[in-house]
PDB file with SEQRES, HELIX, SHEET and CRYST1 records, atoms N, CA, C and O in Angstrom:
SEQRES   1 A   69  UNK UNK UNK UNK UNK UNK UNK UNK UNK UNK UNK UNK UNK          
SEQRES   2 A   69  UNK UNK UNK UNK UNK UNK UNK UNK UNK UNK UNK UNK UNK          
SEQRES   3 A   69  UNK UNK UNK UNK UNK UNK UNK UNK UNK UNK UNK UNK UNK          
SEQRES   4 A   69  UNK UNK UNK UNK UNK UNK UNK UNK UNK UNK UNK UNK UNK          
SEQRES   5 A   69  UNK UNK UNK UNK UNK UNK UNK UNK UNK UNK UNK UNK UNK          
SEQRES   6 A   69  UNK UNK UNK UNK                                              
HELIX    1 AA1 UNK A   19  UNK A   19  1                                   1    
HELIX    2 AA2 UNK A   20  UNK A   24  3                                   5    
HELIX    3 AA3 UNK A   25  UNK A   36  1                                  12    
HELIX    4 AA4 UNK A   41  UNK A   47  1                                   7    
CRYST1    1.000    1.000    1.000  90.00  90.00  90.00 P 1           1          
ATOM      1  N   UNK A   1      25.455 -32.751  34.684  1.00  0.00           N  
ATOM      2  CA  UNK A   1      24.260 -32.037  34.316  1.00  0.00           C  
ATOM      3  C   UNK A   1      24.469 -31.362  32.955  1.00  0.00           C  
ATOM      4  O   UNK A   1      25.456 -30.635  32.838  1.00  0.00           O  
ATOM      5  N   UNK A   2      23.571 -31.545  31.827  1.00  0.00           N  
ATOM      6  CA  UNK A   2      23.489 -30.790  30.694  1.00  0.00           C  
ATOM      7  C   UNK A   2      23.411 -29.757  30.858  1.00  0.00           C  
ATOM      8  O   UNK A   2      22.619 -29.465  31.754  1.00  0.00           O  
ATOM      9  N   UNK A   3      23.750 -29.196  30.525  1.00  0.00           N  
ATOM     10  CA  UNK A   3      23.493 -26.744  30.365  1.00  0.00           C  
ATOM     11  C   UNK A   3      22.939 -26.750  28.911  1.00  0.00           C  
ATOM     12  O   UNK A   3      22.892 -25.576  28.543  1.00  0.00           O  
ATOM     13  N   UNK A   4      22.658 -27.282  28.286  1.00  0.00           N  
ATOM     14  CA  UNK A   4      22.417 -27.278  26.774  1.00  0.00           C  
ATOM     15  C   UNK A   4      20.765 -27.766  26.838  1.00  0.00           C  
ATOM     16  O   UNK A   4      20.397 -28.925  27.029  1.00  0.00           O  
ATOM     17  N   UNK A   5      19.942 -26.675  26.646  1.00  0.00           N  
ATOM     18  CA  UNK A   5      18.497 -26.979  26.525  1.00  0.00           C  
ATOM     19  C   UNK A   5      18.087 -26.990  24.891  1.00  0.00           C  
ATOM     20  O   UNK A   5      18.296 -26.173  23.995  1.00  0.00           O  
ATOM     21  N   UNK A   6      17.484 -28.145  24.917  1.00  0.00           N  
ATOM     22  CA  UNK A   6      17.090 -28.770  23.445  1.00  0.00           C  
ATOM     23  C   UNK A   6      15.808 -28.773  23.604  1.00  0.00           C  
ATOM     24  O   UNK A   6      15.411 -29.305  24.641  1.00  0.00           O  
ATOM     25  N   UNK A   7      15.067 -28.360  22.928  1.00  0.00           N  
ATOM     26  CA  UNK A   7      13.571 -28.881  22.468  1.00  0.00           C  
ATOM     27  C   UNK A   7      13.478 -30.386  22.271  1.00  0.00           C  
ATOM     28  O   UNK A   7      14.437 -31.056  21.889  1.00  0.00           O  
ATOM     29  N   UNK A   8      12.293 -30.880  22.548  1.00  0.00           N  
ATOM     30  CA  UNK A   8      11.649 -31.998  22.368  1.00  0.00           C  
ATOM     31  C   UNK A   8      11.387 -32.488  21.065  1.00  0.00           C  
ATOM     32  O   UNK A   8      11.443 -33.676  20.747  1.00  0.00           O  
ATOM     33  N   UNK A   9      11.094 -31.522  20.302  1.00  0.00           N  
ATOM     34  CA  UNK A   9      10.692 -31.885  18.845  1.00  0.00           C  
ATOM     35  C   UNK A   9      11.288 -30.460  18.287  1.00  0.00           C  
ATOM     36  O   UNK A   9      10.863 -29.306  18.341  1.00  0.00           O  
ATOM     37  N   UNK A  10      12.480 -31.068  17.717  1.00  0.00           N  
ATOM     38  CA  UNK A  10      12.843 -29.377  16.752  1.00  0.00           C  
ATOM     39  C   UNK A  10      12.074 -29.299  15.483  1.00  0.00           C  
ATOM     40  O   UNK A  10      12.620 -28.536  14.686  1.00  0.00           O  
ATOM     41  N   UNK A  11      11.312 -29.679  15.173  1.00  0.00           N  
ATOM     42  CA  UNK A  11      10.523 -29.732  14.164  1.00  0.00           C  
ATOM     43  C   UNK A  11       9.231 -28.915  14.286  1.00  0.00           C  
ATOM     44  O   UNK A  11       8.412 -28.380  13.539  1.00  0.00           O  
ATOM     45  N   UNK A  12       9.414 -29.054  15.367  1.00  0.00           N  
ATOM     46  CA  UNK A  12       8.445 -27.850  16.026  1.00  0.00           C  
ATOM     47  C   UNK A  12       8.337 -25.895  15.832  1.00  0.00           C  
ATOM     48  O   UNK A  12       7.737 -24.896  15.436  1.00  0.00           O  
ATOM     49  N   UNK A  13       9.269 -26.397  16.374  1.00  0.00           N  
ATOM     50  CA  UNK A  13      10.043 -24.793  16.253  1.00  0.00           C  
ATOM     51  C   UNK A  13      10.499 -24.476  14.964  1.00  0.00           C  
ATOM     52  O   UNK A  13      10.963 -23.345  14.813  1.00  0.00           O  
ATOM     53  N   UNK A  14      10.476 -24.976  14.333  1.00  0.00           N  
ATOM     54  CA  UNK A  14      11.179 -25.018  12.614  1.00  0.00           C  
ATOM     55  C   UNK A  14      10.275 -24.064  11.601  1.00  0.00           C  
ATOM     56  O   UNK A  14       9.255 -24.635  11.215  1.00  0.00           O  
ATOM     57  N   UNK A  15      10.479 -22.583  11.050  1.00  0.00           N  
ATOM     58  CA  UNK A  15       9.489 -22.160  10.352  1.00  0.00           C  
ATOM     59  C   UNK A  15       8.757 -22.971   9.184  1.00  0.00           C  
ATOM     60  O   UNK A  15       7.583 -22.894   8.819  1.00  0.00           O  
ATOM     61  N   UNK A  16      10.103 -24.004   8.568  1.00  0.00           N  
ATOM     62  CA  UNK A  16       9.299 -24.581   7.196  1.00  0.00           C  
ATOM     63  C   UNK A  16       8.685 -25.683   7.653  1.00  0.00           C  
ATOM     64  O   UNK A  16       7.555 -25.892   7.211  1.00  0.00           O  
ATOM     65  N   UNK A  17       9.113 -26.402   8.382  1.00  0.00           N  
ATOM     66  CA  UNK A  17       8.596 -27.647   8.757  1.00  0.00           C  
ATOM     67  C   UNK A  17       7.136 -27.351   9.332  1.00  0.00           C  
ATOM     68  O   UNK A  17       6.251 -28.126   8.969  1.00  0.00           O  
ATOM     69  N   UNK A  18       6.809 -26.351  10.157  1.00  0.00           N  
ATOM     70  CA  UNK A  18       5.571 -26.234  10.471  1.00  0.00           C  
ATOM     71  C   UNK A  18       4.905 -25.548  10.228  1.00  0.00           C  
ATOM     72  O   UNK A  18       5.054 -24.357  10.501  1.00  0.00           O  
ATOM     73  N   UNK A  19       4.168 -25.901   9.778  1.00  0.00           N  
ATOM     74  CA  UNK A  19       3.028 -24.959   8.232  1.00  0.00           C  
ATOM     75  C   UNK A  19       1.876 -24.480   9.077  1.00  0.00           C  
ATOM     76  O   UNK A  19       1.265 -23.539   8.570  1.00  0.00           O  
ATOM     77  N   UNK A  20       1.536 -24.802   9.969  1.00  0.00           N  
ATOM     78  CA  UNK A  20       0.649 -23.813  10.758  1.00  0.00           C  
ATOM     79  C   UNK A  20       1.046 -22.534  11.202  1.00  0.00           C  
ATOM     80  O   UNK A  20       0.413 -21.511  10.944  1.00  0.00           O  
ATOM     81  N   UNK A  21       2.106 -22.576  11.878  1.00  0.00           N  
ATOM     82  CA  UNK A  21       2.788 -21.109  12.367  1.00  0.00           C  
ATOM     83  C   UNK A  21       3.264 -20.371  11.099  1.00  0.00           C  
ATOM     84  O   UNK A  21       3.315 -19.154  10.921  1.00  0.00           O  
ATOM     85  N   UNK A  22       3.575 -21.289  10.323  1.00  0.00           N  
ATOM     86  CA  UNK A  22       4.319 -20.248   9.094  1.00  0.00           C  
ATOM     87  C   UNK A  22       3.154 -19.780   7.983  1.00  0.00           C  
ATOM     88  O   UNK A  22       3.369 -18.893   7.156  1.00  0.00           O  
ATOM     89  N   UNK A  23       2.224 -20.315   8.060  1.00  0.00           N  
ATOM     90  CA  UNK A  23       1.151 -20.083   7.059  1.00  0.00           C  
ATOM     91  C   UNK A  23       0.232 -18.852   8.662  1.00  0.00           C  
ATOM     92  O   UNK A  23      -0.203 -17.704   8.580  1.00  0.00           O  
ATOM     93  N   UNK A  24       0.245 -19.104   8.983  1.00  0.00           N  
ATOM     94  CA  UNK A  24      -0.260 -17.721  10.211  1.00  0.00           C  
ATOM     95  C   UNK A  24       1.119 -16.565  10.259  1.00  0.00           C  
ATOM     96  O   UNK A  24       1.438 -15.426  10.600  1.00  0.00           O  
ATOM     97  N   UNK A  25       1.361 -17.182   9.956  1.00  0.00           N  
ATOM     98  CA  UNK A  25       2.657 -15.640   9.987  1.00  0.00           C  
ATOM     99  C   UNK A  25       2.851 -14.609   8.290  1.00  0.00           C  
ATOM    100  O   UNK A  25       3.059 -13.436   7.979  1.00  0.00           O  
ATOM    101  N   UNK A  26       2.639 -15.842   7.635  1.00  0.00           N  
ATOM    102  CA  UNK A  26       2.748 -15.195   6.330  1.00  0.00           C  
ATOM    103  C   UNK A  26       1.093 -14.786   5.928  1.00  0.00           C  
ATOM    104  O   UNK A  26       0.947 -14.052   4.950  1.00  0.00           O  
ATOM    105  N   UNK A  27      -0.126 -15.247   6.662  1.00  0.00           N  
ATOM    106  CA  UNK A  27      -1.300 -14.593   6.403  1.00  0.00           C  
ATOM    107  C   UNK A  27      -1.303 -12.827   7.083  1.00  0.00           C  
ATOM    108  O   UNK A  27      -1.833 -11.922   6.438  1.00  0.00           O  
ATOM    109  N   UNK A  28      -0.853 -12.664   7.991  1.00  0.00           N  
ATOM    110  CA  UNK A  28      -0.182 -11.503   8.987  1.00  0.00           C  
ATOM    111  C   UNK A  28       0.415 -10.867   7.732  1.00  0.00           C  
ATOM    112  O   UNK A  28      -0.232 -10.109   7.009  1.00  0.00           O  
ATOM    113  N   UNK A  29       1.669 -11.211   7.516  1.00  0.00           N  
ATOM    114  CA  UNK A  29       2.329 -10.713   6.533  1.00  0.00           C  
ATOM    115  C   UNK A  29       1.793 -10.107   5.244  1.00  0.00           C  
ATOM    116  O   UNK A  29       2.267  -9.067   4.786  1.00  0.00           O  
ATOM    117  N   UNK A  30       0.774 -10.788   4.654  1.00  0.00           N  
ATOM    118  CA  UNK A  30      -0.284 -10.616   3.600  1.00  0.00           C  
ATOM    119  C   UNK A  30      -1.189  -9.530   3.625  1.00  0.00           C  
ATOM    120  O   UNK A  30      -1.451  -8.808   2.663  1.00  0.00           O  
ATOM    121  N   UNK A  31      -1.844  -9.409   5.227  1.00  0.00           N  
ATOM    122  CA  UNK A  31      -2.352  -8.154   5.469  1.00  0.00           C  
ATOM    123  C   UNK A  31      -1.948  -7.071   5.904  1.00  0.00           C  
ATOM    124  O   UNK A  31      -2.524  -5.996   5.737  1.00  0.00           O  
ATOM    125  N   UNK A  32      -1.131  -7.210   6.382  1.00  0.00           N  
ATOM    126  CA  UNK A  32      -0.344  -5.889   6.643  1.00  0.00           C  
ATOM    127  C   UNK A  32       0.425  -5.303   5.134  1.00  0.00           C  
ATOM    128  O   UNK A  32       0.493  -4.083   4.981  1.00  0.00           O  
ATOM    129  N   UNK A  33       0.724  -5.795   4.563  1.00  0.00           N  
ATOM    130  CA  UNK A  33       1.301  -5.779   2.979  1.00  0.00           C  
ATOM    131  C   UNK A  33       0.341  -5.418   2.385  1.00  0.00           C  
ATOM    132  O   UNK A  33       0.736  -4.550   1.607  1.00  0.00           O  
ATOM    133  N   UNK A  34      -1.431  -5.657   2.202  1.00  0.00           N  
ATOM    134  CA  UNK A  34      -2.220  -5.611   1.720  1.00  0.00           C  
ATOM    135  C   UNK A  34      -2.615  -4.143   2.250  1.00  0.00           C  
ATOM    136  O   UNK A  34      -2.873  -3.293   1.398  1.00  0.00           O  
ATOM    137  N   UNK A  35      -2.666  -3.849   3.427  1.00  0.00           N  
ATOM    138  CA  UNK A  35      -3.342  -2.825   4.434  1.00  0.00           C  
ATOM    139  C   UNK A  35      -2.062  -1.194   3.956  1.00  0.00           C  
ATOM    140  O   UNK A  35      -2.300  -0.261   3.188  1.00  0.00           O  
ATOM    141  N   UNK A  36      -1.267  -1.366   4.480  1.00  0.00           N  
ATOM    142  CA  UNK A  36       0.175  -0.814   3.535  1.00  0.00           C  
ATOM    143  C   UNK A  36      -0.063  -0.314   2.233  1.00  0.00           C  
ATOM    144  O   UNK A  36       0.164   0.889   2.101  1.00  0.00           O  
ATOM    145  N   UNK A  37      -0.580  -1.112   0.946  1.00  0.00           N  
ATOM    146  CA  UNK A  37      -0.553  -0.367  -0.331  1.00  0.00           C  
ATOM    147  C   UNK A  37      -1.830  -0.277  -0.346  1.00  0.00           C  
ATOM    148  O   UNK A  37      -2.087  -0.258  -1.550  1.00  0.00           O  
ATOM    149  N   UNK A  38      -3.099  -0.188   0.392  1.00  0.00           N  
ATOM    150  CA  UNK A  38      -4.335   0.304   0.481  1.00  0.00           C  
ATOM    151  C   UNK A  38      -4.311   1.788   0.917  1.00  0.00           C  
ATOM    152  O   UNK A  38      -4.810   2.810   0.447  1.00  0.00           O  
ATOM    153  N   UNK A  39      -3.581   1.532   1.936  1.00  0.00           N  
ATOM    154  CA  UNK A  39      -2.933   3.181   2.228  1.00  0.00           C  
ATOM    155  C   UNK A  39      -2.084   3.805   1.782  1.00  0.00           C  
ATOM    156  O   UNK A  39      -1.881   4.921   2.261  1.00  0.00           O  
ATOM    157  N   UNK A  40      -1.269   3.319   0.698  1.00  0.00           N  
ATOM    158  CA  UNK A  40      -0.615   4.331   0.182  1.00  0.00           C  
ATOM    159  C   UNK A  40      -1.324   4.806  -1.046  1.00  0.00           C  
ATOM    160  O   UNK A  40      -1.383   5.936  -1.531  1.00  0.00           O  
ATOM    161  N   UNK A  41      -1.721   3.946  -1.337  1.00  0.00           N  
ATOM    162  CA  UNK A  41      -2.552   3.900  -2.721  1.00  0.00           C  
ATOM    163  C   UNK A  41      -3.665   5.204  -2.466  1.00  0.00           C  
ATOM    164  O   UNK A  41      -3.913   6.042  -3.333  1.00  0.00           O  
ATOM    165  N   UNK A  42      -4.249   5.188  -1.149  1.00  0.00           N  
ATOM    166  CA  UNK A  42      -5.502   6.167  -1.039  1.00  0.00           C  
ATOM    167  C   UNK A  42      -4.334   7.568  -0.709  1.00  0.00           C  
ATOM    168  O   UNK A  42      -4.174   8.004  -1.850  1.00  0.00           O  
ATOM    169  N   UNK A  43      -3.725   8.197  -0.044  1.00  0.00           N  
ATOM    170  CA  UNK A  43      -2.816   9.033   0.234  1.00  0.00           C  
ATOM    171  C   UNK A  43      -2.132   9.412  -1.101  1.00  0.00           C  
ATOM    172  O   UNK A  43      -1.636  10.531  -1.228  1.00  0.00           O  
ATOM    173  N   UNK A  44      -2.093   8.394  -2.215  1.00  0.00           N  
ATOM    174  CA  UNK A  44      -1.578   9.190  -3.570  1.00  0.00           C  
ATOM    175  C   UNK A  44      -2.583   9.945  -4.033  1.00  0.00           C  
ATOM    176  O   UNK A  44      -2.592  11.143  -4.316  1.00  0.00           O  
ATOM    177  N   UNK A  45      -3.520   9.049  -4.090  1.00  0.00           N  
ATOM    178  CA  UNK A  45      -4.960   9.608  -4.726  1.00  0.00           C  
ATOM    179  C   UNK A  45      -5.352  11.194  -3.899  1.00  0.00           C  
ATOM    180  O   UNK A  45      -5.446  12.227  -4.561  1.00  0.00           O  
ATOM    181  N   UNK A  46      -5.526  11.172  -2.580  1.00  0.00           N  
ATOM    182  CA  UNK A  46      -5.823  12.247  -2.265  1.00  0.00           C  
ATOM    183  C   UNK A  46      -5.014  13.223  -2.394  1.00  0.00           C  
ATOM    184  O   UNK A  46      -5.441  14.354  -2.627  1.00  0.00           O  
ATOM    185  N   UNK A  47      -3.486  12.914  -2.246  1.00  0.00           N  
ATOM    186  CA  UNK A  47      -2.559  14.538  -2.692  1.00  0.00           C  
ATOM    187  C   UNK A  47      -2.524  14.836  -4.294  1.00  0.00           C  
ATOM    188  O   UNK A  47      -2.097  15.843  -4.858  1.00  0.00           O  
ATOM    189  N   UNK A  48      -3.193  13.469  -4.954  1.00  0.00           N  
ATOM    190  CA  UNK A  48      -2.946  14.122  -6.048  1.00  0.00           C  
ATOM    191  C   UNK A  48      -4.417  14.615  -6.389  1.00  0.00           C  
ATOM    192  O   UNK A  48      -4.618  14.578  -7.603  1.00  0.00           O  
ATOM    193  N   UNK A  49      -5.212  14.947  -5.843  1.00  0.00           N  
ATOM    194  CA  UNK A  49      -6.888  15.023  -5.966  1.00  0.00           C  
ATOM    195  C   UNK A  49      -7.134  16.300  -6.708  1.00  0.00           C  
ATOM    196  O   UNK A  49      -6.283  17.189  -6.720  1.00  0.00           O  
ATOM    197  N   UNK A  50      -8.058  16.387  -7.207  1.00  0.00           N  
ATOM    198  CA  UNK A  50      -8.799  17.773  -8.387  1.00  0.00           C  
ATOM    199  C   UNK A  50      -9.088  18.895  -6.947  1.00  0.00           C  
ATOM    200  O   UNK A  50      -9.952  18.766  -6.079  1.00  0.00           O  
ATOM    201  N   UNK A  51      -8.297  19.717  -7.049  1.00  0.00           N  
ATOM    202  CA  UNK A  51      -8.302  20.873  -6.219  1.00  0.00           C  
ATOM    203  C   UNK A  51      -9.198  22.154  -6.597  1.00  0.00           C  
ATOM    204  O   UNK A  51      -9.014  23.254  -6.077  1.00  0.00           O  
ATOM    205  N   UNK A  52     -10.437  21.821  -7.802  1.00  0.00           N  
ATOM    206  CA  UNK A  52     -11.235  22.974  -8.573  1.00  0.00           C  
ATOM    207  C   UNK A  52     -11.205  23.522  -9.897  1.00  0.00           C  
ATOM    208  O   UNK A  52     -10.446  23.004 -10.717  1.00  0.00           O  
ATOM    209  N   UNK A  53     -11.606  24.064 -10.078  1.00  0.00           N  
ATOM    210  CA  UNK A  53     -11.888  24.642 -11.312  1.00  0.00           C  
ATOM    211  C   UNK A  53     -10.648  25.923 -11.344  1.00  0.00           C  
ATOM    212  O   UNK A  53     -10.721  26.877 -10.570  1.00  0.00           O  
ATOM    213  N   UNK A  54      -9.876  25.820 -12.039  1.00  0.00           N  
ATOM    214  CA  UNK A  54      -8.676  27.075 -12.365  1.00  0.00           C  
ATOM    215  C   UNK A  54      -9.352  28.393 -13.170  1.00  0.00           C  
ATOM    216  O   UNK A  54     -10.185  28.361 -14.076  1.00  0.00           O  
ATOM    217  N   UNK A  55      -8.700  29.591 -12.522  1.00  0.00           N  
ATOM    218  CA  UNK A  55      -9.553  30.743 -13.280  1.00  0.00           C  
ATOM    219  C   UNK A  55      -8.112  31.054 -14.003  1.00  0.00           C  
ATOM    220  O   UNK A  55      -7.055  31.519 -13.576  1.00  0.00           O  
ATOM    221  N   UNK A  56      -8.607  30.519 -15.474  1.00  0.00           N  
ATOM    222  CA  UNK A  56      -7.894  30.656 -16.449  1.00  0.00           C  
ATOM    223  C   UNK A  56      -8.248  32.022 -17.609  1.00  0.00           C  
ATOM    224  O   UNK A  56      -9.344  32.489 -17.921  1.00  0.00           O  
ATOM    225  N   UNK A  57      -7.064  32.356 -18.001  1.00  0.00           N  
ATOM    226  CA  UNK A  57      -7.417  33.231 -18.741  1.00  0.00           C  
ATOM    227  C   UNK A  57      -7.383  33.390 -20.176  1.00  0.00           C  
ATOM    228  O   UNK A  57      -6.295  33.444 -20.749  1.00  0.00           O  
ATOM    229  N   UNK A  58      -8.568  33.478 -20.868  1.00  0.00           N  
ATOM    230  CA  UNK A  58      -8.729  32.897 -22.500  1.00  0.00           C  
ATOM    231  C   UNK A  58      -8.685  34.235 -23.171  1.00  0.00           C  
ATOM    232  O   UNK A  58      -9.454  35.179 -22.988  1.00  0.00           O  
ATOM    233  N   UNK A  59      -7.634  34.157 -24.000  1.00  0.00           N  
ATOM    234  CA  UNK A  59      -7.573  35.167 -25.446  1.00  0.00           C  
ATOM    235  C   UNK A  59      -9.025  35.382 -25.691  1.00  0.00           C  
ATOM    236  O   UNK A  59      -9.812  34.447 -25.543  1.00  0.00           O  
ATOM    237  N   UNK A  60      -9.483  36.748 -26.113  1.00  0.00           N  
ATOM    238  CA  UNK A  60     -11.263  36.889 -26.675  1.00  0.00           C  
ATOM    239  C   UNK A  60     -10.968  36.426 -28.165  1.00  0.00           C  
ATOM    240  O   UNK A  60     -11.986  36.223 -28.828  1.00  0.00           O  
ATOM    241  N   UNK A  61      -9.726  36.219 -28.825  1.00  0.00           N  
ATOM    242  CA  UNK A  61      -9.996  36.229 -30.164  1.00  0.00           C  
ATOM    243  C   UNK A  61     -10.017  34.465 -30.329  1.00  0.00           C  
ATOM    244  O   UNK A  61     -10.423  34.215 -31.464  1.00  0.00           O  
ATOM    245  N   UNK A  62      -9.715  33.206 -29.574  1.00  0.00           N  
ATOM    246  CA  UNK A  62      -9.954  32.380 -29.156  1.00  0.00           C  
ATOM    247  C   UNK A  62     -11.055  31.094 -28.845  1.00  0.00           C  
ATOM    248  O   UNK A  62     -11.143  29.867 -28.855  1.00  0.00           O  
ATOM    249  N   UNK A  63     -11.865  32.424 -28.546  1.00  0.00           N  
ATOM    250  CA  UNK A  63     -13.282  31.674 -28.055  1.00  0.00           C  
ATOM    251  C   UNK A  63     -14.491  31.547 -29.078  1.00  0.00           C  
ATOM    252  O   UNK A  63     -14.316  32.152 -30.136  1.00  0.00           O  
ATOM    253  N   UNK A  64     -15.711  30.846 -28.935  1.00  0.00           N  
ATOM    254  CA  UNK A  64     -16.212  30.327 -29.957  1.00  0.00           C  
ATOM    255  C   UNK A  64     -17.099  31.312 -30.974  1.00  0.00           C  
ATOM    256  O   UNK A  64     -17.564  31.015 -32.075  1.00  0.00           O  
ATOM    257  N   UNK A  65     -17.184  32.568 -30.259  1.00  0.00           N  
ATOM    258  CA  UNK A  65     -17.071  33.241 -30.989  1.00  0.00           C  
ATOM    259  C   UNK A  65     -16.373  34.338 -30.848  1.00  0.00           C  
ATOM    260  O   UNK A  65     -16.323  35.059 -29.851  1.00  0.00           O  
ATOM    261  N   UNK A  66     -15.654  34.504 -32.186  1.00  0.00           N  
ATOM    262  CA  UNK A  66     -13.879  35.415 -31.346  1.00  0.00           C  
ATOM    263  C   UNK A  66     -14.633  36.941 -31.358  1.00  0.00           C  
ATOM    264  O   UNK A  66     -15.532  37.348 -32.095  1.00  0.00           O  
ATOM    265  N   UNK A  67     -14.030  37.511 -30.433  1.00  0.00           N  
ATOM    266  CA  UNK A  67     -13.881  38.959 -30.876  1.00  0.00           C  
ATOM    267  C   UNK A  67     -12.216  39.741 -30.799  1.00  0.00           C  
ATOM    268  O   UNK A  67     -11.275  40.027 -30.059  1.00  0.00           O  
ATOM    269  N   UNK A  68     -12.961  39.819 -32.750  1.00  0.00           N  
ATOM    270  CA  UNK A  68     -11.796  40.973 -33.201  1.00  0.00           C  
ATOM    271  C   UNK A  68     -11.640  42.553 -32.638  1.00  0.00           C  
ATOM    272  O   UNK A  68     -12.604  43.001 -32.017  1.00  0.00           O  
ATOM    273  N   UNK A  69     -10.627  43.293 -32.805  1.00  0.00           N  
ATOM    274  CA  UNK A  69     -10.545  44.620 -32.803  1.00  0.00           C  
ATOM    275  C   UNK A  69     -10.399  45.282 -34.164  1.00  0.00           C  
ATOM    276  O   UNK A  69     -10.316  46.507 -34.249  1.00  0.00           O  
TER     277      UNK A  69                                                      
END                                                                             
């Protein structure tokens, strides 16, 4: 009795040889890769997002029309 189980067609099971499973695996691959820098991409954008208007403080002699002392 054999103990050694072989496939019928190893060509089957073969990632390059069979372009259906491997072209479905690498479309998977594509979106999740795609889905991944969609989200990181939006998560940069929002921590780096315009947080308002800053209350800055301007010299009076500065502004468009200065005042001197």
């Amino acid at each position: 009795m054999d103990h050694h189980v072989q496939a019928d067609k190893p060509e089957r099971t073969d990632f390059a040889r069979n372009w259906v499973s491997s072209s479905r695996f690498l479309f998977h691959v594509q979106i999740f890769t795609f889905t991944a820098m969609l989200m990181g991409g939006c998560y940069g954008l929002y921590s780096m997002r315009y947080k308002g208007k800053p209350n800055v403080e301007v010299p009076e002699s500065s502004l468009y029309t200065p005042k001197y002392k």
